[in-house]
C-alpha positions in Angstrom: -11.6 19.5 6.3 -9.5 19.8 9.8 -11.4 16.9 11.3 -11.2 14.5 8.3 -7.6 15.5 8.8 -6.9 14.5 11.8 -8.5 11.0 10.8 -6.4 10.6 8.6 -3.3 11.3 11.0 -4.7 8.3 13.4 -4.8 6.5 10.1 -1.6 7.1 9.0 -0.5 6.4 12.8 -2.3 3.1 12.5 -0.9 2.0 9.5 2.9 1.8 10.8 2.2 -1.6 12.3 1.6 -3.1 8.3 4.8 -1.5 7.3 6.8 -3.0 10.1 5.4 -6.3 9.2 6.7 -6.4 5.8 9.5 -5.2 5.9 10.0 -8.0 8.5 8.9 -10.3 6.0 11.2 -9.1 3.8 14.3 -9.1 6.1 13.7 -12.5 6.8 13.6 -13.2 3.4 17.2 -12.0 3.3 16.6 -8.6 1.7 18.0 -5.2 2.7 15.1 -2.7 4.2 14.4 0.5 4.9 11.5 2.0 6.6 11.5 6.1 5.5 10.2 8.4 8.3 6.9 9.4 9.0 5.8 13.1 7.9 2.7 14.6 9.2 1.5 18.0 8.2 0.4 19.9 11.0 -2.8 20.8 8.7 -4.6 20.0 5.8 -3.5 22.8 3.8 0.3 21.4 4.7 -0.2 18.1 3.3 1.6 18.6 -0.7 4.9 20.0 1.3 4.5 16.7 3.6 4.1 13.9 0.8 6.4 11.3 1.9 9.3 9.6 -0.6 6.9 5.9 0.3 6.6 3.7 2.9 10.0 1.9 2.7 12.4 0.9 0.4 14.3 -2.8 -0.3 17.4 -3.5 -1.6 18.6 -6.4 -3.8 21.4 -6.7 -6.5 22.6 -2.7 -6.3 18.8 -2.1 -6.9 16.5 0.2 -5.2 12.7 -0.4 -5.1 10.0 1.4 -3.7 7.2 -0.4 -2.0 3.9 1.1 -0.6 2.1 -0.6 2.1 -1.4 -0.7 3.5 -3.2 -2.4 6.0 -6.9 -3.1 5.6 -9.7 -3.6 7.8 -10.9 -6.0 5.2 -10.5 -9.9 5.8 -9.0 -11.8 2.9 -6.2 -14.5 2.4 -6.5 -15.3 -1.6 -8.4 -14.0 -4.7 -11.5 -16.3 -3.8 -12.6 -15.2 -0.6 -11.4 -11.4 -1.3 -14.9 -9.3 -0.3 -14.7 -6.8 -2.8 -15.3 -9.3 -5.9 -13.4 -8.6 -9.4 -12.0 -5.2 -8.5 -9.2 -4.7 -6.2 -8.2 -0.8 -5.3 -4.5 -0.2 -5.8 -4.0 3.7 -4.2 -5.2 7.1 -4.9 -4.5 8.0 -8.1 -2.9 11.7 -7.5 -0.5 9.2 -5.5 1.0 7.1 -8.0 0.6 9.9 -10.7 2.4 12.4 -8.7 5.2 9.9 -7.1 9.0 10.9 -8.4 10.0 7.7 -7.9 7.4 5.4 -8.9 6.4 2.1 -6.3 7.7 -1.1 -7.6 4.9 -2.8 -5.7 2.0 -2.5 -3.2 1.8 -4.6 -0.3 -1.8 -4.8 1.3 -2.3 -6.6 4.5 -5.5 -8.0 6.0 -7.2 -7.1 8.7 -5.3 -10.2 10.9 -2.0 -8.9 9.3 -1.4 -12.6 8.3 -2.1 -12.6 4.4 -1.3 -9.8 2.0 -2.1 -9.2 -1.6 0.8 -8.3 -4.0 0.5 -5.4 -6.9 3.5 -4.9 -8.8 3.6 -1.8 -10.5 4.4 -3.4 -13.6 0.7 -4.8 -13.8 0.1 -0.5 -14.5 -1.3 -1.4 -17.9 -4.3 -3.1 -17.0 -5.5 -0.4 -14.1 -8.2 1.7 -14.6 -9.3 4.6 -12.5 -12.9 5.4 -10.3 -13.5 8.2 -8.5 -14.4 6.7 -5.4 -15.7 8.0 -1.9 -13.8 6.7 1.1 -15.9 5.8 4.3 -13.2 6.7 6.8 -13.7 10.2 5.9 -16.7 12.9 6.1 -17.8 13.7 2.3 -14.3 12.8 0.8 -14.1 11.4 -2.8 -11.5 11.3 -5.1 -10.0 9.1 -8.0 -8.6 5.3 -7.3 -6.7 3.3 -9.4 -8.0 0.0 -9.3 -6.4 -3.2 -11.1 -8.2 -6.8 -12.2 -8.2 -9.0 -9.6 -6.3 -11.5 -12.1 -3.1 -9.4 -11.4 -2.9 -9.8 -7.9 -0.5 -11.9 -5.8 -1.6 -13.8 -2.7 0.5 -15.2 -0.1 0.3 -15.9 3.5 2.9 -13.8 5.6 4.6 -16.6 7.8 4.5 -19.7 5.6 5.1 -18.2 2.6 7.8 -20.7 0.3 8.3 -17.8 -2.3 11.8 -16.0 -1.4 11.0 -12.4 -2.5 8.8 -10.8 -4.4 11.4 -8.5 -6.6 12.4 -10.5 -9.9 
């Protein structure tokens, strides 16, 4: 348990780079940011005082949204060349369930951090849960929510024409 703990540590480490991203993209799109601290449990049987409020929050029209973020080893820049065909895995379903403040959206960036795939929270209807096992980890499964691959925005990070993705 300790060592697929500290995985997911260098994980959570690696992911910062994704989140910084964004929210650049979303600054530059004019939007207010914020990028919530990092909380890391100094063990596994820390981790439920150590969840985190999400990965950052934007701001537009006196409104706060919650957006998660991921970056994925997978390459991808649309629906047609994403590798995992028809089903696309949104987060860990304890995640979302447990949240206070549910995400508005997740952000999921590929592997060359130059595309990312759009799930807004309000597509929550049409997910549907798997327990999964996750290769990073030594004999770790749990459930996924996963969402259609129809529901899924695509755009490329620099040349992206679309001003924001909050309505």
């Amino acid at each position: 348990m300790e060592e697929n703990h500290k995985k997911f540590l260098n994980n959570l480490d690696n992911s910062s780079e994704a989140v910084f991203i964004s929210a650049f993209y979303l600054h530059k799109k004019g939007l207010d940011v914020k990028i919530n601290a990092m909380k890391k449990a100094e063990s596994h049987q820390y981790w439920k005082t150590h969840k985190d409020d999400g990965d950052m929050y934007v701001y537009k029209n006196d409104e706060e949204y919650r957006v998660e973020v991921k970056g994925l080893s997978a390459d991808f820049t649309c629906a047609e060349n994403w590798p995992f065909g028809a089903k696309f895995l949104v987060c860990a379903k304890h995640s979302y369930d447990q949240a206070d403040i549910k995400p508005y959206a997740y952000m999921l960036l590929n592997k060359e951090r130059t595309h990312m795939a759009i799930v807004r929270t309000s597509t929550k209807d049409h997910w549907y849960s798997e327990s999964r096992s996750d290769s990073r980890y030594d004999d770790y499964t749990q459930e996924y929510y996963l969402c259609p691959i129809n529901k899924i925005e695509w755009l490329e990070i620099e040349n992206s024409q679309k001003q924001f993705f909050i309505d």
